[in-house]
Backbone bond lengths (Angstrom), bond angles and torsions (degrees), N, CA, C in turn:
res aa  C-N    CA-C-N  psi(-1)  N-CA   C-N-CA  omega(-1)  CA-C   N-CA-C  phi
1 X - - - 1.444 - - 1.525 109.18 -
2 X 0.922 115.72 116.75 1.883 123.91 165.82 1.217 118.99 -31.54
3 X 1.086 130.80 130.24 0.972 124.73 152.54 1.874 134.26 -119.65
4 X 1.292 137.01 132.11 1.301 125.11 -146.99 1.460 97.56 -124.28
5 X 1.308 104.30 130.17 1.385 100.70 -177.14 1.892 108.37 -118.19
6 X 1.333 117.29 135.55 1.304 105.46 -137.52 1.966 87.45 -144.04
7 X 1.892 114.73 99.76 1.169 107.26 -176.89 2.036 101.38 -110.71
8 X 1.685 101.68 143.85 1.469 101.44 -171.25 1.729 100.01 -86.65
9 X 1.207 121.65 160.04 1.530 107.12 161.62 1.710 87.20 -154.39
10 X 1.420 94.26 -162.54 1.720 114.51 176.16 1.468 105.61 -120.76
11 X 1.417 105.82 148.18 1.492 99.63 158.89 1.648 110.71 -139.55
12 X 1.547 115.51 157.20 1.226 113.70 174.58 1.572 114.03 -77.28
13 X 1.096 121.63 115.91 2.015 126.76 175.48 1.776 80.03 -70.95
14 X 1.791 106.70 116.90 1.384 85.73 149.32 1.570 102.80 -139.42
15 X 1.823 90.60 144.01 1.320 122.50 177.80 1.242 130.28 -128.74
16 X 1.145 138.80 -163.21 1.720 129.22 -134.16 1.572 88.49 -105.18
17 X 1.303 112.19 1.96 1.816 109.58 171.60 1.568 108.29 -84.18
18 X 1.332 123.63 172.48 1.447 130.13 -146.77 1.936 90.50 -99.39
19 X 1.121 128.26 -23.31 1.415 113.71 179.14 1.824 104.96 -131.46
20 X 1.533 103.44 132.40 1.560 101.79 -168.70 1.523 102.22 -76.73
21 X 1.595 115.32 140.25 1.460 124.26 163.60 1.587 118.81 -56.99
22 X 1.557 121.45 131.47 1.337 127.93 -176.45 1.785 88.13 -96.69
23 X 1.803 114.26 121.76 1.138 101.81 171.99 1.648 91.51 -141.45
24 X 1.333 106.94 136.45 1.428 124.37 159.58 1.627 135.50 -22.68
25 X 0.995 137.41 93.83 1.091 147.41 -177.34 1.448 124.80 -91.02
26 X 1.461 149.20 167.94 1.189 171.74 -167.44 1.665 133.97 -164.56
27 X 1.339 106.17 89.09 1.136 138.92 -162.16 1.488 101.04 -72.06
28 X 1.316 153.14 119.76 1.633 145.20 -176.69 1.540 115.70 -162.61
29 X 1.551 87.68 114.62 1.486 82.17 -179.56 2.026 91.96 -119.94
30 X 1.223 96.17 160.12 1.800 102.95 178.23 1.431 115.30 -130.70
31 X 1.507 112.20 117.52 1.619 118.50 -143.05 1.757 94.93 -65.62
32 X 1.439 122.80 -17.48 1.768 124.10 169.89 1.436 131.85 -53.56
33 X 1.823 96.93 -13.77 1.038 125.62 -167.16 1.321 103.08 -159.16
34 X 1.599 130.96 85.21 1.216 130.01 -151.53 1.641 95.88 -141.61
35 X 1.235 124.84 17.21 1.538 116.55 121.77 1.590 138.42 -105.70
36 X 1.389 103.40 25.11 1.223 108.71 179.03 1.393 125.79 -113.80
37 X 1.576 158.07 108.56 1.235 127.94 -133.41 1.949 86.74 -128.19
38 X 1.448 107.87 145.21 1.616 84.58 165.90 1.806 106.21 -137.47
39 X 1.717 97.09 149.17 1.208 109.95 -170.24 1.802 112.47 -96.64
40 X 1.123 93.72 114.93 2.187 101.38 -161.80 1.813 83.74 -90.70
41 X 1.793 104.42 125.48 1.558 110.27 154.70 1.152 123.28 -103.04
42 X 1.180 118.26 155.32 1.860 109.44 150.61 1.595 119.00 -10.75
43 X 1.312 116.90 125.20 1.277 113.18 163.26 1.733 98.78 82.62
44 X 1.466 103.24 17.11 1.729 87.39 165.44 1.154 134.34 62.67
45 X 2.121 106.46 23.27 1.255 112.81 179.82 1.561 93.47 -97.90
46 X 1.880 103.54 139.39 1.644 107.30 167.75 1.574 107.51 -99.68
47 X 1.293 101.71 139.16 1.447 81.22 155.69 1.596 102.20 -143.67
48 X 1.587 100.58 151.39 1.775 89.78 -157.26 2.064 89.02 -126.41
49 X 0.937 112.62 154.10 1.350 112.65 179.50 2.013 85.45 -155.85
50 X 1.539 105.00 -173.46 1.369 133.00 -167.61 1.633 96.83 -101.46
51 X 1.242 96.19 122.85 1.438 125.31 160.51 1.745 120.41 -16.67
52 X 1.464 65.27 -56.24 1.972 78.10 -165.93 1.838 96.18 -54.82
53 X 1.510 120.55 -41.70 1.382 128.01 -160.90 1.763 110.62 -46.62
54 X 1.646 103.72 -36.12 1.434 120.26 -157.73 1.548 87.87 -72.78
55 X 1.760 91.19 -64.43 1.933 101.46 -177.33 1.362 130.14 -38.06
56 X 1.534 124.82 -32.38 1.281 136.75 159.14 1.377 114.02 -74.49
57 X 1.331 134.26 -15.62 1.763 105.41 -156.78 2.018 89.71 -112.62
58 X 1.963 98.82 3.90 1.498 98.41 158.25 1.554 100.70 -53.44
59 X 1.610 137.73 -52.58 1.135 132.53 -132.04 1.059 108.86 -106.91
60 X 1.751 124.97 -35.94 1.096 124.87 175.84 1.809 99.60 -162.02
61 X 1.516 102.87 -179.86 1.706 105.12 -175.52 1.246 88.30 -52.73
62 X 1.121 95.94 163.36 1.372 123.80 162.93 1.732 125.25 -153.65
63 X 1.309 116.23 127.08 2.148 110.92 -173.66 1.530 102.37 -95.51
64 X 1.087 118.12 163.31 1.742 116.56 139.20 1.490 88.58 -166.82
65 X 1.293 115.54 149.77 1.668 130.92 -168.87 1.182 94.58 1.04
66 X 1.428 125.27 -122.63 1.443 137.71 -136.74 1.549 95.46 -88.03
67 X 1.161 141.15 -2.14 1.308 136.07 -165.95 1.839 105.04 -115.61
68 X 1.546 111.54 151.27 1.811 110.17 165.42 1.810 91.57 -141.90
69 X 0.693 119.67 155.15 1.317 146.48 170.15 1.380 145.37 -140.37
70 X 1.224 123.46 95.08 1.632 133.30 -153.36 1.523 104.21 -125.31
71 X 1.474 102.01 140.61 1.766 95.16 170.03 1.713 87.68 -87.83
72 X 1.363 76.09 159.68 1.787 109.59 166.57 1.545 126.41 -107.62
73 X 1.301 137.12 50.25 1.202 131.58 -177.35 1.517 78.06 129.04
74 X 1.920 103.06 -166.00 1.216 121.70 171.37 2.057 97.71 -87.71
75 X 1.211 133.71 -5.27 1.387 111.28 -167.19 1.464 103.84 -131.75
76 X 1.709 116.73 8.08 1.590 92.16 -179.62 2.010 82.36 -136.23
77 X 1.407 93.90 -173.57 1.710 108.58 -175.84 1.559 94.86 -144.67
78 X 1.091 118.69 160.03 1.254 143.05 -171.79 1.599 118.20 -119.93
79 X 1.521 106.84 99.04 1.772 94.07 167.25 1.261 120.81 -132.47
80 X 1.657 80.87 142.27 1.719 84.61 -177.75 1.460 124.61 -119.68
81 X 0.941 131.49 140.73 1.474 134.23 -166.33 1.509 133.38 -119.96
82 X 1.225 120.25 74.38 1.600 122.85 -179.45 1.324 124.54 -28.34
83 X 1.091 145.61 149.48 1.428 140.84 163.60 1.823 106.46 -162.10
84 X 1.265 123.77 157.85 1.096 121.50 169.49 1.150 137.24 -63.60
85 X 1.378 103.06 -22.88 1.709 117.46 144.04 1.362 141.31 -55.10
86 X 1.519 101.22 -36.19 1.530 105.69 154.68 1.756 106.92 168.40
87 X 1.049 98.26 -131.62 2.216 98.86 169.61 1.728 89.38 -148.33
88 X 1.677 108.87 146.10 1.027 114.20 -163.03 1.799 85.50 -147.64
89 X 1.577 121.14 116.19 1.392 139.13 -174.86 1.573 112.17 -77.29
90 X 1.109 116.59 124.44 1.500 112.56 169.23 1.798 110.09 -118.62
91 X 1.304 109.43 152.32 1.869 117.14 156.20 1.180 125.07 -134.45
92 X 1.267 88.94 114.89 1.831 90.20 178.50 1.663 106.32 -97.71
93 X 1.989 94.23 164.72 1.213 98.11 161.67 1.310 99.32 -84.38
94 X 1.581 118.65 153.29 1.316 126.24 172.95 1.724 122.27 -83.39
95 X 0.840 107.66 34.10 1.804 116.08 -172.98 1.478 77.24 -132.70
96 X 1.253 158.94 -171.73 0.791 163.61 -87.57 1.919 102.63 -23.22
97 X 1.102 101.17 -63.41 1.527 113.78 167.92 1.314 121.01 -15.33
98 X 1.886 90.93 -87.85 1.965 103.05 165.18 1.370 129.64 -50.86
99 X 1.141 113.63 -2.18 1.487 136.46 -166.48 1.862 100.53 -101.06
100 X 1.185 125.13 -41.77 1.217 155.56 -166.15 1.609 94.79 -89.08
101 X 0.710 134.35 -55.46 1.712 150.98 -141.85 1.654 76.38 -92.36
102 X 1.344 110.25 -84.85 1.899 123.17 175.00 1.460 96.25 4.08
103 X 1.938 97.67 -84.89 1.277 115.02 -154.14 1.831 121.71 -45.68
104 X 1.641 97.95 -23.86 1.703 98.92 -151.09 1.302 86.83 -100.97
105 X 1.397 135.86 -26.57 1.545 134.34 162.57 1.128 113.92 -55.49
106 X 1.493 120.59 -48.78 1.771 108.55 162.75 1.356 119.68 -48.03
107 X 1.442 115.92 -48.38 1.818 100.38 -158.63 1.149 90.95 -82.58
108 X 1.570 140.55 -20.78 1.130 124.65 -161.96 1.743 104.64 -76.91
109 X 1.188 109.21 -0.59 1.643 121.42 -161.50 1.435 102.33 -99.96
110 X 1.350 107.73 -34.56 1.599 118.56 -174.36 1.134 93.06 -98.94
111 X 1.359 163.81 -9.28 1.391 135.13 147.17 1.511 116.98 -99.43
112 X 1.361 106.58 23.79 1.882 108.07 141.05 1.477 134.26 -94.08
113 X 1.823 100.81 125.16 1.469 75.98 -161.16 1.445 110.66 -79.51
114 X 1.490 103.58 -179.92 1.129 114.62 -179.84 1.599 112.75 -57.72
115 X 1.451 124.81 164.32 1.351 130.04 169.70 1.490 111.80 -71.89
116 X 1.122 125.34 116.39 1.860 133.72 171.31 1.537 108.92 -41.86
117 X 1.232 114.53 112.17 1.461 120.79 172.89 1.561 116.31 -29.25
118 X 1.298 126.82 139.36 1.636 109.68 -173.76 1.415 109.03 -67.27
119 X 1.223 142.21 -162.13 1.275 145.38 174.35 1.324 120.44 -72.82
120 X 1.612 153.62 141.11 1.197 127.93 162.70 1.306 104.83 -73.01
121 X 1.724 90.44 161.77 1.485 108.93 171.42 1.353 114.69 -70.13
122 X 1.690 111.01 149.37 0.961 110.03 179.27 1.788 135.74 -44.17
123 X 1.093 152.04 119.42 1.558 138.08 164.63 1.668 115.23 -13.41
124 X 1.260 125.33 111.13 1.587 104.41 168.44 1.734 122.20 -64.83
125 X 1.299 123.76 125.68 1.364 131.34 -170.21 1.560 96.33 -57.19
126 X 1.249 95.33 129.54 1.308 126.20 173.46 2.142 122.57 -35.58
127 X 1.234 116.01 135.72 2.022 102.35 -154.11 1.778 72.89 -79.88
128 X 1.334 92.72 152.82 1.592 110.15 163.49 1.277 125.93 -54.60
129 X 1.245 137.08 149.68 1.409 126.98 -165.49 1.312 111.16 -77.77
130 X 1.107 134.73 159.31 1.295 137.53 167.96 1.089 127.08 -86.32
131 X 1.393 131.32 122.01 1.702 134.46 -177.37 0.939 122.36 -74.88
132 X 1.271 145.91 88.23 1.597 127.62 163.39 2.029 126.74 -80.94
133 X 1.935 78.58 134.80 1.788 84.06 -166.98 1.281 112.52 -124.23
134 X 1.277 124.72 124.11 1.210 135.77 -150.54 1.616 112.22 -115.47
135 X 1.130 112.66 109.08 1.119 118.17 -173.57 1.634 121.11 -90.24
C-alpha cells in the first residue's frame, strides 16, 4: 500500500518587483515512487523532479534539464524552474525541506523489508554408534 508523505511550507515568488510574493507550496513524495519528489504551486502547477536533485542543491548548485537548485546562505535554497512559458524563482526556508527529506527517508525505510536471515548451518551428522563387545 502507498504511502504519501505530504509537507506544506511557503515560498518567496521572487520577481523583478521590489518585495518577493509568499505563496503556498506542497511538498509530496509517494513511498511507490520514492525517488521522485513533486513540488504542487498555485494554480495546480506540478512539477516533479528526483529526490536526490532537492538533497544536493542543500549543498551546492545543482542542474538537471529544466530545473537548478542552489542553497542560499546556510537557511534558505533556491529553485528555479524552466518552462516554455518562461522561468519562475522560488526561496525556501530550508527546514521545512530537511524536515520533508527526514520524513520520506523514514517511511521509505519502514517499508523496506528487512534482510532474510542467512541460511542455518548445516545439522552436524550424527557420532557413530558405539559397539559394545563382550568378551
Amino acid at each position: 500500500m502507498s504511502l504519501v508523505i505530504q509537507e506544506h511550507a511557503r515560498a518567496r515568488l521572487i520577481t523583478d518587483g521590489p518585495d518577493p510574493r509568499l505563496v503556498p507550496v506542497e511538498l509530496t513524495c509517494d513511498t511507490d515512487a520514492p525517488q521522485t519528489v513533486h513540488v504542487r504551486l498555485p494554480g495546480g502547477v506540478d512539477w516533479a523532479f528526483g529526490r536526490d536533485l532537492l538533497e544536493g542543491g542543500l549543498r551546492a548548485p545543482v542542474t538537471r534539464d529544466d530545473i537548478r537548485v542552489w542553497p542560499c546562505g546556510r537557511a534558505q535554497l533556491v529553485l528555479e524552474l524552466h518552462s516554455p512559458d518562461g522561468v519562475a524563482v522560488f526561496q525556501f526556508d530550508v527546514a521545512p525541506l530537511i524536515r520533508f527529506l527526514h520524513r520520506t527517508h523514514e517511511a521509505i525505510e519502514r517499508r523496506t523489508p528487512a534482510p532474510a536471515p542467512p541460511p542455518a548451518a548445516p545439522a552436524p551428522a550424527p557420532a557413530p554408534a558405539a559397539s559394545v563387545t563382550r568378551a
